[in-house]
C-alpha positions in Angstrom: 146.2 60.4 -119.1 149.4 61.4 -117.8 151.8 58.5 -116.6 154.7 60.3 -115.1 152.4 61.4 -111.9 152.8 58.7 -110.2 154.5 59.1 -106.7 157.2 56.5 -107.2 158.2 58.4 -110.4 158.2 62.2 -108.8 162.0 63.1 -108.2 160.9 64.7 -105.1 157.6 65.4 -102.7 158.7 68.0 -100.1 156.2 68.7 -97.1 156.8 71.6 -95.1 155.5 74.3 -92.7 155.7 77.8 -92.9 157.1 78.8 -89.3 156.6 82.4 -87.1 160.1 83.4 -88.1 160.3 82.4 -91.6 157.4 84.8 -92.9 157.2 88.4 -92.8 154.8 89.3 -89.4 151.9 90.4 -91.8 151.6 87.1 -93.9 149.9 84.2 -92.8 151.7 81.8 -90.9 151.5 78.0 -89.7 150.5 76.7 -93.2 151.1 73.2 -93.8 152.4 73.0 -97.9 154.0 69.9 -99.9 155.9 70.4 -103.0 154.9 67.9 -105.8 156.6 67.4 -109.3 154.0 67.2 -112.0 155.3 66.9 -115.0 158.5 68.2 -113.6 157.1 71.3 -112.8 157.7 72.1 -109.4 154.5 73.3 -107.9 153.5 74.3 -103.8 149.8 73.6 -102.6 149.2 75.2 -99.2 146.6 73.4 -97.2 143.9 76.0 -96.6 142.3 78.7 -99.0 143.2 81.8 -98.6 140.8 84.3 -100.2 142.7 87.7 -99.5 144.6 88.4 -103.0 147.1 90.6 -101.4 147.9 87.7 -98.7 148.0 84.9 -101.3 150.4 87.3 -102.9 152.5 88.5 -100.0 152.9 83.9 -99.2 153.8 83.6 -102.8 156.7 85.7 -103.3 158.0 84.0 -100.1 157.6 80.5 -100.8 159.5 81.4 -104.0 161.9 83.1 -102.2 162.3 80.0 -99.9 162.0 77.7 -103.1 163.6 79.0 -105.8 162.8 75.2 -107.7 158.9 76.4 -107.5 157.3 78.2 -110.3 153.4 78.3 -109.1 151.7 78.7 -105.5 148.1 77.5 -104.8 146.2 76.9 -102.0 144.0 73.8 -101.4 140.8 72.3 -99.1 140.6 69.0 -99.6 137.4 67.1 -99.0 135.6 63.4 -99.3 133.2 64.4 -101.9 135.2 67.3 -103.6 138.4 69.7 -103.4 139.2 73.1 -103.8 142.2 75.1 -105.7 142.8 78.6 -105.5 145.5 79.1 -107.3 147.9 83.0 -105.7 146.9 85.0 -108.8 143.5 83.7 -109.1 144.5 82.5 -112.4 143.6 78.5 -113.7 146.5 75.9 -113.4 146.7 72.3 -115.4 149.1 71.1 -113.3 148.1 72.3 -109.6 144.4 70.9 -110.7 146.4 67.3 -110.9 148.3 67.8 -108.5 145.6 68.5 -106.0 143.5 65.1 -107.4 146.3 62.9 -106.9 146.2 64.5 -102.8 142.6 64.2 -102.4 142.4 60.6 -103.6 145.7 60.4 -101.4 147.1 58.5 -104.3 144.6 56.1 -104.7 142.6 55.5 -108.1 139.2 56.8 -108.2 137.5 60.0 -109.8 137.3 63.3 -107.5 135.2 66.8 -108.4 137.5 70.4 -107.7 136.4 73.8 -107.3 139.3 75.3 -109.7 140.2 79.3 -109.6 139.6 80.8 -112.9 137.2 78.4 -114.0 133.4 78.0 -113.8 131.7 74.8 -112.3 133.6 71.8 -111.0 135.9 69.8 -112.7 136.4 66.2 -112.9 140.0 64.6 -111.8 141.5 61.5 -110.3 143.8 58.2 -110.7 143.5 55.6 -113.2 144.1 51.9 -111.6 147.4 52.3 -113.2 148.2 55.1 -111.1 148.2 57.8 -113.7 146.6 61.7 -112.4 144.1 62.9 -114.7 142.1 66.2 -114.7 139.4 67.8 -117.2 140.5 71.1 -118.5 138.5 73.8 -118.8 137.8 74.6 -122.8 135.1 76.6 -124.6 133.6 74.4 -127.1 133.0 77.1 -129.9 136.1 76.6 -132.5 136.0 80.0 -132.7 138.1 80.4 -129.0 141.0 79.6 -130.9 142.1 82.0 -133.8 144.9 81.7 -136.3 146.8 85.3 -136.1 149.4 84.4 -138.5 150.9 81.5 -141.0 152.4 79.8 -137.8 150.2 81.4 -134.8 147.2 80.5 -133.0 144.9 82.2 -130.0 143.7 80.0 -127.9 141.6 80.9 -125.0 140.6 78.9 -122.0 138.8 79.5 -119.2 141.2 81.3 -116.5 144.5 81.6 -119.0 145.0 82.1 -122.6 148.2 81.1 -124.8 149.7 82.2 -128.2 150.7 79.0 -129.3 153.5 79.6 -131.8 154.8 76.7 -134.8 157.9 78.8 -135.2 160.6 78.1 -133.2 163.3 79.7 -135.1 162.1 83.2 -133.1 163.4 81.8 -129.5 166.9 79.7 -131.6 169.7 80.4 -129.7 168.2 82.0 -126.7 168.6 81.3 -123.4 165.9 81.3 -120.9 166.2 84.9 -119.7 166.2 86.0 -123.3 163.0 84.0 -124.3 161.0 85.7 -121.5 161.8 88.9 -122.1 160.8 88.5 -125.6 157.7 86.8 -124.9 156.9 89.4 -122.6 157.1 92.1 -125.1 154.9 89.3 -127.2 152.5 88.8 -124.9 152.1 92.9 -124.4 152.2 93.3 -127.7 149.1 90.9 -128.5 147.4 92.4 -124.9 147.0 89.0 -123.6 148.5 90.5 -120.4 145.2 91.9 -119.7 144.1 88.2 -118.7 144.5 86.1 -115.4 147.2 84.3 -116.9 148.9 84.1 -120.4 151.4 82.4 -122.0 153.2 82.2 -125.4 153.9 78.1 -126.2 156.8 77.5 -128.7 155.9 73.5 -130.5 158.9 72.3 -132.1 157.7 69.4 -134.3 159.8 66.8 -134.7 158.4 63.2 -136.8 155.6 62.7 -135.0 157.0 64.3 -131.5 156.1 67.8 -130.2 158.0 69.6 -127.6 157.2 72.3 -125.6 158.8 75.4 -124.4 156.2 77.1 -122.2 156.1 80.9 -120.9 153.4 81.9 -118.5 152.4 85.4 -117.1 150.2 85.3 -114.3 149.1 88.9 -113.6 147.9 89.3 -110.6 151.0 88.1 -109.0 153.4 89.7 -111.7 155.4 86.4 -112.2 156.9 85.2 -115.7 158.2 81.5 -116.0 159.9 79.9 -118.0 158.6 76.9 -116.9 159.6 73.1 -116.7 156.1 71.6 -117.9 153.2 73.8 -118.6 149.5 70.9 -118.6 147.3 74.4 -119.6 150.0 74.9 -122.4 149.6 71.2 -123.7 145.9 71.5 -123.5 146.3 74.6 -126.0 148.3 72.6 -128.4 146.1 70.0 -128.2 143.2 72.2 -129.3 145.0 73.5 -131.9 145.7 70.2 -133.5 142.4 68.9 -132.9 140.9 71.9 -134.9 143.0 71.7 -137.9 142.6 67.6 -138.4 138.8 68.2 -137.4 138.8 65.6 -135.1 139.8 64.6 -131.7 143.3 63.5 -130.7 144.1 60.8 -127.9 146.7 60.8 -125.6 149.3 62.7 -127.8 152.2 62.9 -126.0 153.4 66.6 -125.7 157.6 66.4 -124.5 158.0 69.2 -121.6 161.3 71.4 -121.1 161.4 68.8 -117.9 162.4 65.7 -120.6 158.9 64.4 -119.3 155.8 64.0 -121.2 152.4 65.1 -120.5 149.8 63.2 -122.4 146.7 65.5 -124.0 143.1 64.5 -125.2 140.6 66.4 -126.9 137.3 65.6 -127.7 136.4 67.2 -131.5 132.6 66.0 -133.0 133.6 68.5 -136.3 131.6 71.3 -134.8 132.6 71.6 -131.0 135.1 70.6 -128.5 133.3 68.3 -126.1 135.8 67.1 -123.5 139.6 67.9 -122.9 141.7 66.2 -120.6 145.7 65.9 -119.6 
């Protein structure tokens, strides 16, 4: 369970409206959004699902155009009982899950069920007493989801996104950002994980017993590629892979995101399935 999600340590929780004049006349207007840092990833919930694809879209590529700090758009319903996410490209999001947890519980501890795009049945969510945001992610149990492709390479498919989680960071040495995307564009093309909601290639740096991140993520129904800031799908793919190749579970490893923040992973390993997985 994550402890940088707590309000007092988010650099900055925008709220906001989208007005008449600042969308185009055929998006959707008066939507009520808020900006929350998870992770230092800068992510937008709009209050109110919106089920059209091409509308989700068309609000996207404006509140990024608004926003440029915002690398991922969803739209939320929150409820007593449970919550919705539907996340612009349809696609399944670590982060937007928490962030939408820590809104429906308004902050305040307790355990929450969400309706998450991308994935299928509920998932479970909400805020320790110590004010930490917690959500289940949604794994396969069968070992067999995550495939080693090469010495330093592993598939590892989830339920809405899937990530190439890579051990060799020499490939993106001396790269900047822009440079790093394009080549794991032509990676992820290459491997056809384009062909999925949402993809990603993870670089892990290992460093003692530290592991940082550099996420990528494609989501394809809204042709977006990010470099982003803190990827919680991402960690959870890590996570997996360590847990597979000790054969048992891991607890709150600490994953470092591009952000300088951490984002804590758990899996669940019994030696023959993945039973639980949580960030």
């Amino acid at each position: 369970m994550v402890k940088n999600f707590k309000q007092k340590n988010m650099e900055k929780i925008n709220y906001g409206k989208l007005n008449q004049n600042e969308v185009e006349p055929n998006v959707l207007s008066g939507y009520n959004f808020i900006i929350t840092r998870p992770g230092g990833n800068d992510t937008c919930l709009i209050n109110g699902i919106v089920r059209d694809p091409t509308e989700r879209k068309r609000i996207n590529d404006r509140i990024m155009k608004l926003f440029p700090n915002v690398e991922q758009v969803g739209f939320i319903e929150l409820g007593n009982v449970s919550s919705e996410l539907m996340m612009a490209g349809g696609e399944f999001c670590g982060n937007a899950t928490r962030s939408t947890a820590y809104l429906s519980l308004r902050g305040r501890s307790g355990i929450t069920r969400l309706r998450v795009s991308g994935v299928e049945g509920d998932l479970v969510a909400g805020i320790t007493k110590e004010g930490d945001a917690f959500a289940q992610m949604p794994i396969y149990p069968d070992p067999k989801k995550i495939t080693q492709i090469d010495k330093d390479r592993f598939l590892v498919e989830m339920q809405g996104i899937v990530h190439c989680v890579d051990f060799d960071t020499s490939r993106i040495q001396g790269l900047n950002p822009e440079e790093i995307k394009k080549m794991s564009m032509q990676e992820i093309k290459r491997l056809k994980l384009d062909q999925y909601p949402a993809s990603g290639m993870m670089y892990v740096e290992k460093k003692g017993d530290q592991y940082i991140l550099a996420p990528v993520v494609y989501v394809k129904e809204i042709d977006t590629l990010f470099y982003e800031t803190a990827c919680g799908s991402g960690t959870t793919a890590l996570g997996l892979v360590l847990a597979k190749k000790q054969g048992s579970s891991i607890i709150d490893k600490p994953v470092i995101q591009p952000s300088g923040m951490p984002i804590k992973v758990s899996v669940r390993n019994d030696g023959e399935s993945f039973t639980y997985a949580e960030i």
